[in-house]
VOGU-3710 file (C-alpha; in Angstrom, 3 decimals, decimal comma):
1> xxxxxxxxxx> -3,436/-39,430/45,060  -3,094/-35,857/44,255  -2,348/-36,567/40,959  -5,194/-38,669/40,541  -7,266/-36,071/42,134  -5,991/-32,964/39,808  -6,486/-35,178/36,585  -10,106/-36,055/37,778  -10,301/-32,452/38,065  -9,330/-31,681/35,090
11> xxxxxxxxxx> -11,765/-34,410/33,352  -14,647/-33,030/34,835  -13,721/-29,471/34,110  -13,168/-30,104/30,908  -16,204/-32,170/29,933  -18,469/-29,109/31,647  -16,711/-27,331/28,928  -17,718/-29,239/25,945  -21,234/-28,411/27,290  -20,672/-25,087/27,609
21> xxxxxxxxxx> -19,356/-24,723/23,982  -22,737/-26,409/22,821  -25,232/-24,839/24,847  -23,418/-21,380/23,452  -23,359/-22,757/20,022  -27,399/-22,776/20,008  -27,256/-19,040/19,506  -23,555/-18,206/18,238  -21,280/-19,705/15,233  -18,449/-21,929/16,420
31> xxxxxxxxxx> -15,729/-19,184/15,342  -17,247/-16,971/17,589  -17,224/-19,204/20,671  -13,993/-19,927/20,231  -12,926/-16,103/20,361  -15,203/-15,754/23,718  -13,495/-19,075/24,820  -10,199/-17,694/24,137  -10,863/-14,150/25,918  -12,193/-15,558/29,398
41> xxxxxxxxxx> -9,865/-17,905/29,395  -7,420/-14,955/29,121  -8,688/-13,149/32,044  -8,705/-16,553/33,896  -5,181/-17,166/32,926  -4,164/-12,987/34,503  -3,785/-14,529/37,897  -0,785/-16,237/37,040  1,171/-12,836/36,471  0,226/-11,347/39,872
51> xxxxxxxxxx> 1,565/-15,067/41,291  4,697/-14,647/39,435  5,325/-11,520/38,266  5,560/-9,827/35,017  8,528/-12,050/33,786  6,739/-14,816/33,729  6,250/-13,368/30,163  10,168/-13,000/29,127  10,325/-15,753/26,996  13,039/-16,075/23,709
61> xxxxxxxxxx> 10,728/-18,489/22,157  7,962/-15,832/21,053  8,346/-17,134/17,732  7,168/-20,807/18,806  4,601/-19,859/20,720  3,049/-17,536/17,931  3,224/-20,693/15,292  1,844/-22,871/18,076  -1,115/-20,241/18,447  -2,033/-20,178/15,092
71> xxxxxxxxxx> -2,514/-24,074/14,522  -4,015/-24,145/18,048  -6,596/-21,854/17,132  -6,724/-23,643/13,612  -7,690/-26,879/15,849  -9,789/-24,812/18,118  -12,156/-23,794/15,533  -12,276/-27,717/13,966  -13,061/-28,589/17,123  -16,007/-26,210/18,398
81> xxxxxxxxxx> -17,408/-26,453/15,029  -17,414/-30,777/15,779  -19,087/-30,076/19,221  -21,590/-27,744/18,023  -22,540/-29,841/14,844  -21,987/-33,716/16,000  -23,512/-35,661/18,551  -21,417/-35,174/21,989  -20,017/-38,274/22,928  -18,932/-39,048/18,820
91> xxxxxxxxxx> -17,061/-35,394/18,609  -15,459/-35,941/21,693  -14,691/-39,992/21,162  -13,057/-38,790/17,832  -10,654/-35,743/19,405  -9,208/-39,272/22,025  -7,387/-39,856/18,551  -4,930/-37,381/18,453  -2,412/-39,281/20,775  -2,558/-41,638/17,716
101> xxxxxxxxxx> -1,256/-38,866/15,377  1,238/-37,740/18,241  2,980/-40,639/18,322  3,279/-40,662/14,622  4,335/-36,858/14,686  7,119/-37,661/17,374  8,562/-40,310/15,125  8,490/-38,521/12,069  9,023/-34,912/13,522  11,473/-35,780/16,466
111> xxxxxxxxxx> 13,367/-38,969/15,288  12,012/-40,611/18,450  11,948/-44,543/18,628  8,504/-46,228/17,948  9,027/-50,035/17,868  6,031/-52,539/16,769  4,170/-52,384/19,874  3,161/-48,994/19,686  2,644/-49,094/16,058  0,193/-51,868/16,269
121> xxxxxxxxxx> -1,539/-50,032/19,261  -1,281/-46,884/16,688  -3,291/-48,698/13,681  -5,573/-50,664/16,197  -6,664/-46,854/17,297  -6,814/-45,856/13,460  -9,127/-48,984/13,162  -11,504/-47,687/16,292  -11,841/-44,077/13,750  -12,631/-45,711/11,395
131> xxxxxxxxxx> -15,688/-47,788/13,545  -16,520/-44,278/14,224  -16,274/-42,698/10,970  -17,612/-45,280/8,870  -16,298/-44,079/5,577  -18,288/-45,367/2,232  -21,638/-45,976/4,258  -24,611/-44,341/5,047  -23,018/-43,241/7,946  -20,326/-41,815/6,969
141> xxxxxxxxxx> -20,578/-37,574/7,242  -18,239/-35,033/6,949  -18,161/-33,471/9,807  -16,385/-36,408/11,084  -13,678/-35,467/9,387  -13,669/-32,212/10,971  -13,140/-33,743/13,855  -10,349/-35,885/12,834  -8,962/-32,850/11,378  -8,842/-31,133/15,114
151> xxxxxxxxxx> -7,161/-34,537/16,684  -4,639/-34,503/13,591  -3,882/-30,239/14,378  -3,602/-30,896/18,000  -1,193/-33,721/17,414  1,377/-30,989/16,154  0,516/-28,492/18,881  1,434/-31,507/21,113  4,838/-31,895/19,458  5,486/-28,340/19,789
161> xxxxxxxxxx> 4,345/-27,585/23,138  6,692/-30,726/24,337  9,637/-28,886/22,501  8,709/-25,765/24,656  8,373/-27,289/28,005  11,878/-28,368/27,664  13,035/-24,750/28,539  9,545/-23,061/29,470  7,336/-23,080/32,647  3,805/-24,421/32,413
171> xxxxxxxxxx> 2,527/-21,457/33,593  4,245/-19,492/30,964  3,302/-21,959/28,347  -0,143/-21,475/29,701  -0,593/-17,589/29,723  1,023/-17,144/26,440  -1,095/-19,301/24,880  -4,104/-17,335/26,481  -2,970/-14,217/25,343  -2,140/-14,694/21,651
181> xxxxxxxxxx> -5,043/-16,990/20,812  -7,582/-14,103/21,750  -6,608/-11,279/18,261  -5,815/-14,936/16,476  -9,529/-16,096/17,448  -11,348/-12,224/16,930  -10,911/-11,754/13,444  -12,301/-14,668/12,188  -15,132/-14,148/14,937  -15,686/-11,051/13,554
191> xxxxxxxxxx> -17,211/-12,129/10,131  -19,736/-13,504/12,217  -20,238/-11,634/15,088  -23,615/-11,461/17,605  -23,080/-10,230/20,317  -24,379/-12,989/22,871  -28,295/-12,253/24,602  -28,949/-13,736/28,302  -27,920/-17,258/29,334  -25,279/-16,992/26,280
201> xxxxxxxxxx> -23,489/-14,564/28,402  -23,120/-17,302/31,064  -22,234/-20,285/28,545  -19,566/-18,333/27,071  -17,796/-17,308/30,290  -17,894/-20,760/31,616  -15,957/-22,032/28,684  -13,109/-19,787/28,991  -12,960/-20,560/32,453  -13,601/-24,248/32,671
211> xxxxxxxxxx> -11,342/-24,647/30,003  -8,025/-22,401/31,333  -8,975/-24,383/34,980  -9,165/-27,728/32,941  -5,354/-26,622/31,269  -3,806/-25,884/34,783  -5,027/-29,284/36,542  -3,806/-31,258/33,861  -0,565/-29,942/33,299  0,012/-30,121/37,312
221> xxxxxxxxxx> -1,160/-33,352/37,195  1,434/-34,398/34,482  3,866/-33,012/36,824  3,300/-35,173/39,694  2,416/-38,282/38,562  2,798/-40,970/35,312  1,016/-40,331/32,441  0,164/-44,029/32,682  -1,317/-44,113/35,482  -3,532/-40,796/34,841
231> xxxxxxxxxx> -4,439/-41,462/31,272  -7,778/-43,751/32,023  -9,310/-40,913/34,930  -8,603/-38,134/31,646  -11,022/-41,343/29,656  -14,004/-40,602/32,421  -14,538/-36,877/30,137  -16,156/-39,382/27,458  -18,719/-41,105/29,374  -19,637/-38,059/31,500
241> xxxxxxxxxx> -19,758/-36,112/28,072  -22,025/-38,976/26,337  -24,487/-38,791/29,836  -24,836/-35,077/29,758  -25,584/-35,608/25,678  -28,503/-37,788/26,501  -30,124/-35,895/29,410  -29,826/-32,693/27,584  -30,258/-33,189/23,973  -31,744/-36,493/24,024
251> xxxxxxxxxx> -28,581/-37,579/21,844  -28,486/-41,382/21,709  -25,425/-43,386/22,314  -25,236/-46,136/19,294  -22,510/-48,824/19,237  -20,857/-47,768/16,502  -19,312/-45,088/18,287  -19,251/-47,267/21,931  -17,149/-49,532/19,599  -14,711/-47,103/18,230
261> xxxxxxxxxx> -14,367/-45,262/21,276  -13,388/-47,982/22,818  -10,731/-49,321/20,883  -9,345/-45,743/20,541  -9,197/-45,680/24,451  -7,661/-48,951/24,966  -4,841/-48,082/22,101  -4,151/-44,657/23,721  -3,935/-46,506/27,292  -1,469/-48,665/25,853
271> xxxxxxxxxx> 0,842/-45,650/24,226  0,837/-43,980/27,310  1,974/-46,778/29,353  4,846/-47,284/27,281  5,668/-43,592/26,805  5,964/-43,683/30,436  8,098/-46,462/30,881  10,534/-45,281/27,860  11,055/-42,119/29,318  11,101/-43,380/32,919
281> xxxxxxxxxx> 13,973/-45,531/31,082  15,618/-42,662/29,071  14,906/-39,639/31,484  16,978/-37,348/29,640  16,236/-38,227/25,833  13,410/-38,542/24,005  10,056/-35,990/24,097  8,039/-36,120/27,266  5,276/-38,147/27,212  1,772/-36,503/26,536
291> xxxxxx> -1,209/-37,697/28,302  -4,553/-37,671/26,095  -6,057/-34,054/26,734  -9,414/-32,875/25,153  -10,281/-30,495/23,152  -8,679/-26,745/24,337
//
């Protein structure tokens, strides 16, 4: 039940900041969002050094977490840029396909098993992109791919951040990530830089710290219960997302995307039940099973 409750956490803290990210994006450019995301989520993250102390920062994997940065924030900016420019619910329905790409990534990249099942779950969830993308019709656009482009980023940062927590706290995986996305996120920022005017101010903060409270819940989560069982509550971000889409921005739901989103859910359900049961099957091998986590 705690479990359950920390995910649900999570979900909701993280679809409060997708809105903040596009209520910010009215007056700023993506890249700079994503700085000001990165920065308040960096003072959010500070409390975890007076809870454990300055070596919770002695780490021999500085290299790893510096590589992991700069795709993160590589993802980060594909992603802001989808939320800012795409309706809601379709650039958050597209970002539920990265799972697809991690399990492709840990087969490829870590020699780990995938038998038929989880392939066909894999291409069934590459159909439901398509359903969203619609590629060669008048509803295809390009900024869909941007999206995809995120999911496919985050897939590696997945891979690598399952390498790290092999010898690395969460919390430490956490605050370093804080930390060294803010100078990754500035300079870009800086070659379009505003400085934000009124309710900006209050958008901007929120996402940082929505979306470093959003990181700790789920990753607690993760640690006390199966990613099976917690992978449909992290599913609620999309309808919440879609509702707040339509009573703000009047954005309307169409069934293409109700269509693809759903098949993309069902096939990432259906990789992280048997994630969990492989590794609850081969504790000690294999790469830890990764639950489906939005947008950082």
């Amino acid at each position: 039940m705690r479990a359950a409750l920390l995910m649900f956490a999570s979900t909701v803290f993280f679809a409060f900041m997708v809105l903040a990210i596009r209520l910010a994006s009215e007056q700023l450019h993506s890249f700079e969002v994503a700085f000001f995301r990165s920065f308040f989520g960096m003072l959010a993250a500070l409390p975890l050094l007076h809870r454990h102390g300055i070596g919770l920062l002695k780490t021999q994997q500085l290299p790893r977490y510096i590589v992991r940065c700069i795709l993160g924030t590589a993802a980060m900016f594909c992603g802001f840029w989808a939320i800012a420019n795409l309706p809601l619910a379709h650039a958050v329905s597209l970002s539920y396909s990265s799972p697809l790409f991690v399990t492709i990534a840990a087969a490829l990249w870590l020699g780990e098993q995938v038998r038929a099942r989880r392939w066909s779950a894999v291409v069934a969830g590459f159909i439901g992109v398509l359903v969203i993308v619609r590629p060669g019709t008048e509803g295809f656009s390009w900024g869909s791919m941007v999206a995809v482009t995120a999911a496919v980023i985050s897939a590696v940062v997945a891979i690598q951040i399952k390498q790290l927590t092999r010898t690395e706290p969460a919390d430490r995986v956490v605050l370093w990530t804080t930390i060294l996305w803010v100078p990754m996120s500035f300079l870009p920022a800086l070659a379009v830089w505003e400085w934000p005017q009124g309710m900006t101010w209050l958008w901007v903060v929120a996402a940082g710290v929505l979306g470093t409270a959003g990181h700790m819940f789920w990753t607690r989560a993760l640690k006390l219960g199966d990613v099976s069982a917690l992978s449909p509550i992290s599913f609620l971000q999309l309808p919440i997302v879609a509702l707040l889409g339509w009573l703000l921005f009047a954005e309307a739901l169409d069934a293409w995307t109700v269509a693809g989103a759903a098949i993309i859910l069902a096939a990432n359900g259906y990789i992280a039940h048997r994630e969990a049961k492989l590794a609850r099957q081969r504790p000690v091998t294999g790469a830890t099973p990764a639950a489906n986590k939005p947008t950082e």
